[in-house]
C-alpha positions in Angstrom: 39.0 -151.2 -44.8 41.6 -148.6 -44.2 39.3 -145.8 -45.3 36.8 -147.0 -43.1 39.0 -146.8 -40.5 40.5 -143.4 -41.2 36.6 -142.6 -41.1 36.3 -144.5 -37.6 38.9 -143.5 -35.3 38.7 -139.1 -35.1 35.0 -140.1 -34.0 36.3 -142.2 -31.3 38.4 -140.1 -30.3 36.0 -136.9 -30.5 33.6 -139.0 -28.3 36.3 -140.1 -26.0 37.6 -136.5 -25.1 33.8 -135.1 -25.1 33.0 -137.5 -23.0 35.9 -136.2 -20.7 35.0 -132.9 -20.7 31.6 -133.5 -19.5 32.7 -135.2 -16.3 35.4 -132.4 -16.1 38.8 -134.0 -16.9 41.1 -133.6 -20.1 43.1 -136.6 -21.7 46.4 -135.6 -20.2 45.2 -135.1 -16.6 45.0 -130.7 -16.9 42.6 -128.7 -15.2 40.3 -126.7 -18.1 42.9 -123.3 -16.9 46.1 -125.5 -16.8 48.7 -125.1 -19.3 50.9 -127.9 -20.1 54.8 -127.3 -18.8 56.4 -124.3 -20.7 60.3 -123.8 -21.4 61.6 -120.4 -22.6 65.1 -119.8 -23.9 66.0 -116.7 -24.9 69.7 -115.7 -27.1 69.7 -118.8 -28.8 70.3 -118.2 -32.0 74.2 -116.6 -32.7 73.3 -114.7 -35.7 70.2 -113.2 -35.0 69.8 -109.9 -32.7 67.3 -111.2 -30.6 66.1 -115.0 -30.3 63.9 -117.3 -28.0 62.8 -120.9 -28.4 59.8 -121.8 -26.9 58.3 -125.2 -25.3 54.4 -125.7 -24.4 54.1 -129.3 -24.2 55.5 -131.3 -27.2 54.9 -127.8 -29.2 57.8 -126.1 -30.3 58.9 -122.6 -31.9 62.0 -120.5 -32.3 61.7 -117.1 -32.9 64.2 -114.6 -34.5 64.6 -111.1 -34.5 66.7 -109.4 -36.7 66.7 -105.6 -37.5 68.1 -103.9 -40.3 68.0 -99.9 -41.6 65.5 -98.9 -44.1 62.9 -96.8 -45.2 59.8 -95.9 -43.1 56.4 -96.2 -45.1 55.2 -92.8 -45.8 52.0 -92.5 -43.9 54.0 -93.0 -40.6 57.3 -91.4 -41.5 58.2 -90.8 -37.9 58.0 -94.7 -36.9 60.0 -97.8 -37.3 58.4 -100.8 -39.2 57.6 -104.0 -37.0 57.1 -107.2 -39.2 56.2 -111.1 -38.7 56.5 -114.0 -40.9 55.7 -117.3 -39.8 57.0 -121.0 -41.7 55.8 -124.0 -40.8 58.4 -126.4 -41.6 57.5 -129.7 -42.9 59.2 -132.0 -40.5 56.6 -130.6 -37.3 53.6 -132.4 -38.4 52.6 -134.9 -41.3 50.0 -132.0 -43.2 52.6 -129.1 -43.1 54.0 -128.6 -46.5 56.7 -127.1 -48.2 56.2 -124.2 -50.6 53.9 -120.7 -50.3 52.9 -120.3 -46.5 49.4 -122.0 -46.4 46.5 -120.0 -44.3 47.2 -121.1 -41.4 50.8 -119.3 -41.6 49.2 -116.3 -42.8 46.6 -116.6 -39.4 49.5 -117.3 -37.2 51.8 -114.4 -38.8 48.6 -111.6 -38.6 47.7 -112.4 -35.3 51.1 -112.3 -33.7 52.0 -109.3 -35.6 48.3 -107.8 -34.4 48.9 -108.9 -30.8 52.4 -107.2 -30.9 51.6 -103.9 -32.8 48.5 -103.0 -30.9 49.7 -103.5 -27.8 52.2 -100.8 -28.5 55.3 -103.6 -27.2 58.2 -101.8 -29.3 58.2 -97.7 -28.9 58.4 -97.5 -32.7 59.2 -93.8 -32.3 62.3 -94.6 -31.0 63.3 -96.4 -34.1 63.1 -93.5 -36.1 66.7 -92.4 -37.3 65.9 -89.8 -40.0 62.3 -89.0 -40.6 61.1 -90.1 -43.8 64.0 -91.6 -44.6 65.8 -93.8 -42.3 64.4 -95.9 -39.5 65.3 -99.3 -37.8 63.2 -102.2 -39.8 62.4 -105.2 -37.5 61.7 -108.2 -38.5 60.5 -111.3 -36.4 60.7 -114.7 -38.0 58.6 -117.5 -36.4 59.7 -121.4 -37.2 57.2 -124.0 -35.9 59.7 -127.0 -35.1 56.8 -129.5 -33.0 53.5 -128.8 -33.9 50.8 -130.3 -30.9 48.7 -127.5 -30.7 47.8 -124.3 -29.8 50.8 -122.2 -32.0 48.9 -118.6 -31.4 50.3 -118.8 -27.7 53.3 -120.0 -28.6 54.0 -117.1 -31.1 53.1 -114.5 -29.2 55.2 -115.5 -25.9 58.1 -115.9 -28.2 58.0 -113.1 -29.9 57.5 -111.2 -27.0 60.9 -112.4 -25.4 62.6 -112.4 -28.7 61.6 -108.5 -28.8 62.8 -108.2 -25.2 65.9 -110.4 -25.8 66.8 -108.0 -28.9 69.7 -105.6 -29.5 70.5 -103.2 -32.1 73.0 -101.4 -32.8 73.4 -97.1 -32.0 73.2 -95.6 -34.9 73.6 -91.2 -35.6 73.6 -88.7 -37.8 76.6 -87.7 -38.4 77.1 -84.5 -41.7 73.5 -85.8 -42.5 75.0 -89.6 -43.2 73.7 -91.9 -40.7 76.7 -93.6 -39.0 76.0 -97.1 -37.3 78.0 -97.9 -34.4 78.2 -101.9 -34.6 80.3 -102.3 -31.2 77.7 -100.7 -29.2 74.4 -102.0 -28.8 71.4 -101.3 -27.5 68.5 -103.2 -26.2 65.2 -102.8 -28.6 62.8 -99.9 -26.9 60.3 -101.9 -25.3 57.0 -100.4 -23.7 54.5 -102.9 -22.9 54.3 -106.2 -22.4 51.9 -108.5 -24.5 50.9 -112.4 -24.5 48.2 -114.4 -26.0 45.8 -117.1 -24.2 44.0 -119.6 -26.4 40.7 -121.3 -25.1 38.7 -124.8 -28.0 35.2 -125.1 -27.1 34.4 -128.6 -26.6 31.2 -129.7 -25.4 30.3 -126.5 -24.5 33.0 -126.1 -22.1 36.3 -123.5 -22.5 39.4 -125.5 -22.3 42.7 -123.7 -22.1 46.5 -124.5 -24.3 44.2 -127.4 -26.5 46.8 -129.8 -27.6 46.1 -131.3 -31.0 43.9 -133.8 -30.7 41.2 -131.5 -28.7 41.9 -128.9 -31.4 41.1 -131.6 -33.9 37.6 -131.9 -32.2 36.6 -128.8 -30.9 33.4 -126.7 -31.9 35.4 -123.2 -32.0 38.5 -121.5 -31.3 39.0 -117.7 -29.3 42.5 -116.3 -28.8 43.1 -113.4 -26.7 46.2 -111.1 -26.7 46.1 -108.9 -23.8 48.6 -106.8 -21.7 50.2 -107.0 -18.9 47.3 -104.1 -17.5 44.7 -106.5 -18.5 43.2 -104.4 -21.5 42.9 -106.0 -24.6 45.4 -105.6 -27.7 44.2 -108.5 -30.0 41.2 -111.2 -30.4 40.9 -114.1 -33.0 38.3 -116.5 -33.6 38.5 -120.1 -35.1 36.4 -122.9 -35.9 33.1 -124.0 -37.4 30.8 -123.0 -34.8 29.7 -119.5 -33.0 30.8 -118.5 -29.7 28.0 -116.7 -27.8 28.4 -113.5 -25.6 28.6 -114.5 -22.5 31.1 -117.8 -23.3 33.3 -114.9 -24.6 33.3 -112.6 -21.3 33.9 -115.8 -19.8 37.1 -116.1 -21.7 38.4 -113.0 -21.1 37.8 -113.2 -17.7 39.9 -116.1 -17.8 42.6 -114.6 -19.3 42.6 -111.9 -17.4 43.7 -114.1 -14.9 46.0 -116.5 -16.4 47.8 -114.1 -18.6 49.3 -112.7 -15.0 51.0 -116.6 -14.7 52.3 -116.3 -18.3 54.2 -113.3 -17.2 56.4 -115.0 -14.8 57.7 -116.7 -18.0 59.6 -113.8 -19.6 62.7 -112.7 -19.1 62.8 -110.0 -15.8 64.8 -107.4 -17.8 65.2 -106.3 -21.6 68.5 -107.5 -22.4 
């Protein structure tokens, strides 16, 4: 009996939210654009460099920075090294496990780092201390405390103010040793501004910020990372079914527009 109702009940509640979708409405009352409330904190965390904890509904992520001094890889000796890692930590949802990140870790961790990198956000020149040899190393760490959907969003705006939130320390060469002045700190070198807006394709209709249970039932998945110009930095696509050409114009039409909202979310300054 308790199979057959573990069976039952995703296909009421697919039908139930299809249902709403074709007369227009969502479950929690949200327009198809509307995001559910979002919270940003930034300098959160003491013993990281840069930090930011972010809210979109019941989802929840903190975000570290932390950089540290190392060695540039040798096809791009003139740059520093930008690098994301993702954990989904068992206690946010009853499937996320402890142990080797599972794929959709490694999705979340690509496609923030993607959004980040090819947007150009951190001036990686500037991180450059001694070429081929010394540059600032900087590493974002991404902790999924509430999972209810839509993480790719989440990520990217809190990276993005963790970057912006970020300080490191001024470092020199000094009798070619490089000398690291700890007192004084600097913010992170940041040129562009990036964030990421998710859209599930239920029914045939694009629905932005999907919380869980509409990502359990929708037919595909697009994110879209774009700047604060409106060009596009990043794209990723989910789900079992095809998106068609014109559904994904639509969406970054969309985007275009709402990504200008999600702006107002980040901090005014790099500090």
């Amino acid at each position: 009996m308790v199979i057959k109702m573990v069976k039952i009940i995703p296909e009421i509640i697919k039908e139930s939210l299809t249902n709403l979708v074709k007369s227009g409405e969502r479950s929690d009352g949200r327009t198809f654009d509307e995001y559910r409330d979002i919270v940003l904190e930034t300098g959160i965390i003491d013993k990281a460099e840069g930090s930011a904890r972010v809210k979109i509904g019941k989802t929840q992520i903190m975000v570290g920075a932390k950089p540290q001094l190392g060695e540039p890889f040798s096809d791009t000796p003139n740059v520093g090294v930008l690098m994301t890692n993702s954990e989904l930590i068992p206690m946010a949802a009853p499937d996320f496990e402890s142990g080797p990140p599972d794929e959709r870790s490694v999705e979340l961790s690509r496609v923030t780092d993607r959004c980040m990198r090819e947007a150009g956000v951190v001036d990686l020149e500037k991180l450059c201390i001694v070429e081929g040899k010394k540059v600032w190393m900087v590493f974002l760490d991404i902790h999924i405390l509430d999972y209810d959907g839509n993480l790719m969003d989440a990520a990217v705006l809190g990276s993005m103010a963790a970057l912006m939130n970020t300080k490191i320390p001024e470092a020199k060469l000094e009798n070619d040793e490089v000398v690291v002045d700890h007192e004084k700190l600097v913010p992170l070198p940041i040129k562009e501004k990036a964030l990421m807006c998710t859209f599930a394709k239920i029914d045939g209709e694009l629905i932005v910020d999907p919380q869980l249970e509409e990502e359990q039932v929708m037919e595909a998945r697009i994110s879209i990372g774009m700047r604060a110009d409106g060009s596009i930095c990043a794209m990723q696509k989910g789900g079992m079914k095809p998106l068609n050409k014109d559904e994904i114009l639509k969406a970054v039409q969309r985007t275009s527009e709402i990504t200008k909202k999600l702006m107002e979310h980040l901090p005014q300054n790099n500090h």
